[in-house]
C-alpha positions in Angstrom: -9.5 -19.1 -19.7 -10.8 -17.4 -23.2 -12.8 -14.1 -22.3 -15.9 -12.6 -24.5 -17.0 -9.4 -24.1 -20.1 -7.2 -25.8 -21.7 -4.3 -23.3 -23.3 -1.2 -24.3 -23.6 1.0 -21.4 -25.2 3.9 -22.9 -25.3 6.5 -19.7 -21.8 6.7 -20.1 -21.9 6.3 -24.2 -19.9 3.4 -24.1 -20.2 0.3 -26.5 -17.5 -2.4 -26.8 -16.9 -6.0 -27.9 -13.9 -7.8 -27.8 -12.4 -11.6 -27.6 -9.3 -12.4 -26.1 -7.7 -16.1 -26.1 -6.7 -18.3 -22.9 -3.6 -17.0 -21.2 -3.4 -13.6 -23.5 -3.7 -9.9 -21.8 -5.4 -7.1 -23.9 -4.5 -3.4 -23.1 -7.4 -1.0 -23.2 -6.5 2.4 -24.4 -7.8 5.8 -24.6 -8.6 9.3 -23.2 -10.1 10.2 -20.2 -14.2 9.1 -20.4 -13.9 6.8 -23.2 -15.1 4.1 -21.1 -11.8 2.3 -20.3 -12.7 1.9 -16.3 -16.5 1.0 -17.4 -15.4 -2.2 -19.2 -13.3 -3.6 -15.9 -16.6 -2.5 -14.1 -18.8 -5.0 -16.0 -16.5 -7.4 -16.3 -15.7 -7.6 -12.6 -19.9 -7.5 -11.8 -19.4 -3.8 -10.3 -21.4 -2.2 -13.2 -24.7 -3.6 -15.1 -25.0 -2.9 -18.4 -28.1 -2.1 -20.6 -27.5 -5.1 -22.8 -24.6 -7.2 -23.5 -23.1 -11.0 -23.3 -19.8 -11.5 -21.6 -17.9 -15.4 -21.3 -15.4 -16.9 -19.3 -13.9 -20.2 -21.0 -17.5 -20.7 -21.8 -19.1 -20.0 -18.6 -21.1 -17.1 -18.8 -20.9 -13.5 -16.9 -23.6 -11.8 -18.1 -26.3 -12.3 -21.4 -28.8 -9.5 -21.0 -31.3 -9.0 -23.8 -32.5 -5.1 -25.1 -34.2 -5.0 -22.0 -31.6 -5.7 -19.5 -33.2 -9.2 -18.5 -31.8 -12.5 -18.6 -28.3 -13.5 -16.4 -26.1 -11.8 -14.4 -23.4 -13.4 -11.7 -22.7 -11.9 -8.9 -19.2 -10.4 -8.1 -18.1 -13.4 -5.9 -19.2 -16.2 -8.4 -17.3 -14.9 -11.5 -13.5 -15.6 -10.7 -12.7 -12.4 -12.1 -10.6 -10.0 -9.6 -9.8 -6.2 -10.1 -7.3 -4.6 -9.0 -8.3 -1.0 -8.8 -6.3 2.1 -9.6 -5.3 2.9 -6.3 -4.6 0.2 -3.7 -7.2 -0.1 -1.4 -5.5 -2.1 1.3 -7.3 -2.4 4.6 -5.8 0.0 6.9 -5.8 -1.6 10.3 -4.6 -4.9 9.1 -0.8 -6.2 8.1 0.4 -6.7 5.0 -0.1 -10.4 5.4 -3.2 -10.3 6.6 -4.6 -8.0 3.8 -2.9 -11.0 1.1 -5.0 -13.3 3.4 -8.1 -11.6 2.9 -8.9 -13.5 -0.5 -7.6 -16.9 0.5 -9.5 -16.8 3.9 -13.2 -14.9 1.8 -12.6 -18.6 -0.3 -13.4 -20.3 2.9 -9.5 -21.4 4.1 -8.8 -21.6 7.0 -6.4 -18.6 9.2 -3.4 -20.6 8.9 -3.5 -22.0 5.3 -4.3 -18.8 3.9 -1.5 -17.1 6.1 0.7 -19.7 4.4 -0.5 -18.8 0.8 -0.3 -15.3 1.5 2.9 -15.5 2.4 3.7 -17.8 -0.8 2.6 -14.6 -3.1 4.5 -12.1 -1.3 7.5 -14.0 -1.6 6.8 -14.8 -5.5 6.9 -10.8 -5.7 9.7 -10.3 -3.3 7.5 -8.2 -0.6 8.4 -10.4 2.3 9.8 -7.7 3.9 7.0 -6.4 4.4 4.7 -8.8 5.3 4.2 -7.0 9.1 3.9 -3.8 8.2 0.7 -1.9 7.9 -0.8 0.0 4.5 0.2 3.2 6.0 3.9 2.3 5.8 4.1 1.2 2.2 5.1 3.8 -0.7 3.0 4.0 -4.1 5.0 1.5 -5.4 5.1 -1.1 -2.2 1.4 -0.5 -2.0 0.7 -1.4 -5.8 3.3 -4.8 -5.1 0.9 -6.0 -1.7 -2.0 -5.0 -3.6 -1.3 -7.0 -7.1 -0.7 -10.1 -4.0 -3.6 -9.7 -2.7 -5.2 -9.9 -6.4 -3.4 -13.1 -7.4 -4.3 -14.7 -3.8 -7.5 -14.7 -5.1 -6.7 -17.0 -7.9 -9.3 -15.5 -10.6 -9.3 -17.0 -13.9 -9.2 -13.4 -15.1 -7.4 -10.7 -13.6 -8.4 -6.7 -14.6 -5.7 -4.2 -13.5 -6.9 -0.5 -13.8 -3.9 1.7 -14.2 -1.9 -0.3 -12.5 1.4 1.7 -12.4 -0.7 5.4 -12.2 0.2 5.7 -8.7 4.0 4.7 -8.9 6.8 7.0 -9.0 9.1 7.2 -12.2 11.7 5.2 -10.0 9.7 1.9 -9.7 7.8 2.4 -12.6 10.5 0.3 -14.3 10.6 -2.5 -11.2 7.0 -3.0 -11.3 6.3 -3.2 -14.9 8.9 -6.0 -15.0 7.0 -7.6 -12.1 3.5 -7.7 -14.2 5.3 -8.5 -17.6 6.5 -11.7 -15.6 3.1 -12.3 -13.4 1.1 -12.0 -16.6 2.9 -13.9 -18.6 0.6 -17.3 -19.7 -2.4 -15.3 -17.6 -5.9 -14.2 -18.6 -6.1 -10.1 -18.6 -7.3 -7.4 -19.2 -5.1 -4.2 -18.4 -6.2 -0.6 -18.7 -3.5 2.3 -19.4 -3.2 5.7 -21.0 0.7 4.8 -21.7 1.5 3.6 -24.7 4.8 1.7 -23.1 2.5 0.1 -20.6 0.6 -1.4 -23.0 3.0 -2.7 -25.7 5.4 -4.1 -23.0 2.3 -6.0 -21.0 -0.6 -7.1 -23.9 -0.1 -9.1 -26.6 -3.4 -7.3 -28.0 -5.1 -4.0 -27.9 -8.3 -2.3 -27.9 -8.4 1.4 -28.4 -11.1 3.3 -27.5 -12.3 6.6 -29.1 -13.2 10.3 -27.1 -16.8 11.2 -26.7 
């Protein structure tokens, strides 16, 4: 799906508009408290701006005048899915059942969404850990069960914050191979301070400037 975007969020002096075509990803640049994090917060519902329009293939996210009325979807409702800086896994369930989680929150049943959990850990060879619990997992692991658990969802945009930040050098490497591959044909939007991140997964960039 095509994605618009136009926020201005002025607490946190940030003001950004973008458009990004059907199956592209666009890398979001920029020091600390430019605003990087707030533009995957509004996109993803998390954060309501002061004004701003943003589209999804045409179906829109947000359209709030001056005056911050008008439309805003809910979270649920916008088939956008963010996959935050650090994993967030649920720690008293498995692997496989923390995959699950978005299949089963779209209304399929335990066994079916077992089954296309178990499809996404296997498309990004984590099989092996399918029983094991969050507390088990290294960075790296833990970023792998967590981008799963994001494409289980099947949004028609996927936002990645810092997605390799919490990865060691070693499977820095590994991983960004993995998301070069999984993004590849996919809407999103991926937020970075590293240079190599960015040219090696977006075909475009926005760059945002300090305060």
């Amino acid at each position: 799906m095509s994605l618009t975007f136009r926020a201005r969020i002025p607490e946190r002096e940030v003001e950004a508009e973008f458009e990004l075509g059907q199956g592209r990803t666009l890398g979001i640049t920029g020091p600390n408290g430019a605003g990087k994090s707030t533009i995957l917060g509004v996109l993803a519902g998390l954060l309501i701006p002061a004004s701003g329009r943003g589209t999804v293939g045409g179906r829109v996210l947000f359209d709030l005048d001056d005056a911050g009325r008008g439309t805003w979807v809910p979270p649920h409702r916008r088939g956008v899915t963010l996959m935050a800086q650090r994993p967030l896994l649920f720690p008293h369930l498995t692997v496989l059942e923390n995959v699950a989680f978005a299949p089963r929150s779209r209304g399929l049943g335990r066994s079916a969404a077992r089954d296309k959990a178990m499809q996404w850990l296997e498309d990004l060879s984590a099989t092996r850990f399918a029983d094991r619990r969050p507390e088990a997992l290294s960075g790296g692991q833990a970023q792998r069960v967590a981008l799963a658990r994001a494409l289980a969802a099947e949004p028609e945009v996927l936002l990645l914050d810092e997605p390799l930040a919490p990865v060691d050098a070693g499977g820095k490497t590994e991983l960004r191979e993995l998301l070069v591959r999984v993004l590849a044909g996919r809407t999103a939007v991926v937020v970075s301070h590293d240079p190599q991140d960015v040219g090696e997964l977006a075909q475009e960039v926005l760059e945002l400037g300090g305060r």
